[in-house]
N, C-alpha and C positions, 0 to 999 in steps of 0.2 A: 536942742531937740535931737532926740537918736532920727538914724537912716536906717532904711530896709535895708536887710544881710547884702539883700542881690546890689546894692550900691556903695556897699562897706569896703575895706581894702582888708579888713580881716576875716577871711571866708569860713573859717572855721573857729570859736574860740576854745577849745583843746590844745590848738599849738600854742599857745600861751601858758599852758602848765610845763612845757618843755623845759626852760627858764627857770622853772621851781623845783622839778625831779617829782613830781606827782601826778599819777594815771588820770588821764581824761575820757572818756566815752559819747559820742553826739547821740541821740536816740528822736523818734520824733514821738513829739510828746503831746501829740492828738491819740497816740497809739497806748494805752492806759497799760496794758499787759505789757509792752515792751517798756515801758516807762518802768513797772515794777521789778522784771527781771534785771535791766541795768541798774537800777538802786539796790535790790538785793544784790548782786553781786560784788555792788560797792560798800556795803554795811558789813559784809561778810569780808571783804577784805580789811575793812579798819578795823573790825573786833578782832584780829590776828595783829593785833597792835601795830598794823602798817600806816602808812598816812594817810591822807583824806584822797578823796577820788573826787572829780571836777564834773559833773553832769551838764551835757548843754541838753537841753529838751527841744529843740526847734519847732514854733507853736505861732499860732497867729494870735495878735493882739487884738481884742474886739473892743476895749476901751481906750480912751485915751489917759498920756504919763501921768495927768493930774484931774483936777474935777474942775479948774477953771479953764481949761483947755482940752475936753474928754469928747474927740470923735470931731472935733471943730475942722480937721483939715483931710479930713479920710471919705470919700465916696461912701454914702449909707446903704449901697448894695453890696460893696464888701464887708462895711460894718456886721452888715447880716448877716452874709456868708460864713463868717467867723463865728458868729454866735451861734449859729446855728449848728454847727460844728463842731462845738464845744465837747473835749472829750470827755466830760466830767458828765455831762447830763447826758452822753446818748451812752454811757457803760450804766448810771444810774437806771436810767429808761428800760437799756438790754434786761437787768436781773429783773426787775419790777416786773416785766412781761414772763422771765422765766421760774417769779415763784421763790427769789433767792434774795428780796429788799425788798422793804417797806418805810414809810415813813418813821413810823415806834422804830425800826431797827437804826434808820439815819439817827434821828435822836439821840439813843443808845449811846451809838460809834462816839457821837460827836463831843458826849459827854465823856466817854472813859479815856477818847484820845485827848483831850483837854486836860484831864489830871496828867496826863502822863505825858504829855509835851512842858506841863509846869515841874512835874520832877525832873524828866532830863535837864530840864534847863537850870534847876536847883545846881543838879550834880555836876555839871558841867561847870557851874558859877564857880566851884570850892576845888578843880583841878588846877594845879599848878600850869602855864603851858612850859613846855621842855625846851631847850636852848634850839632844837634845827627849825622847831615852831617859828620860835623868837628874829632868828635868823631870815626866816622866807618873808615876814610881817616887816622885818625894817628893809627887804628891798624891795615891799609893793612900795613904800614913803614915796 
């Protein structure tokens, strides 16, 4: 079973890319526009053929690790709290109120980022990976 961050001895996991020689960025990832800017700035730097960048999103969990252990050992007011909080349905919520999403449009998304999450990952299947790749992968072992 994982521990809350606040009881971890690793405060941060960014300092762990240190090790590898790859950028990390922490963002909090209830925060959906900041969540976007530090990914965009990390797609933008790997499409400069740089290496990958480490995102931690610091977020609360409102489920539990599996479904035969989901919420069994967590206070169901913070269960709630969390879900409730959810930054996915209150930025869905924000545009719906301002006019800018709809259900047809979720659909839409959900559909075209589907074909295109199965091509990236086509194209990704058929890249070779590069020997410093190789190198950083046998010292996670």
């Amino acid at each position: 079973m994982a521990c809350p961050i606040f009881v971890s001895w690793m405060k941060s996991f960014p300092l762990k890319t240190d090790a590898y020689a790859f950028p990390a960025s922490t963002v909090d990832g209830n925060d959906v526009v900041a969540v976007y800017r530090v990914a965009s700035e990390a797609i933008a730097h790997a499409r400069k053929g740089n290496e990958p960048t480490l995102i931690e999103c610091q977020t609360n969990r409102s489920d539990g690790h599996s479904e035969i252990g989901s919420g069994k050992f967590r206070d169901p007011a913070e269960v709630a709290c969390c879900k409730a909080g959810d930054p996915i349905l209150k930025m869905e919520k924000y545009l719906i109120r301002k006019g800018l999403f709809s259900e047809e449009l979720k659909k839409q998304i959900a559909g075209e980022f589907s074909k295109e999450l199965n091509a990236a990952i086509e194209s990704a299947d058929k890249l070779p990976l590069q020997p410093k790749q190789l190198k950083n992968l046998r010292a996670l072992c």
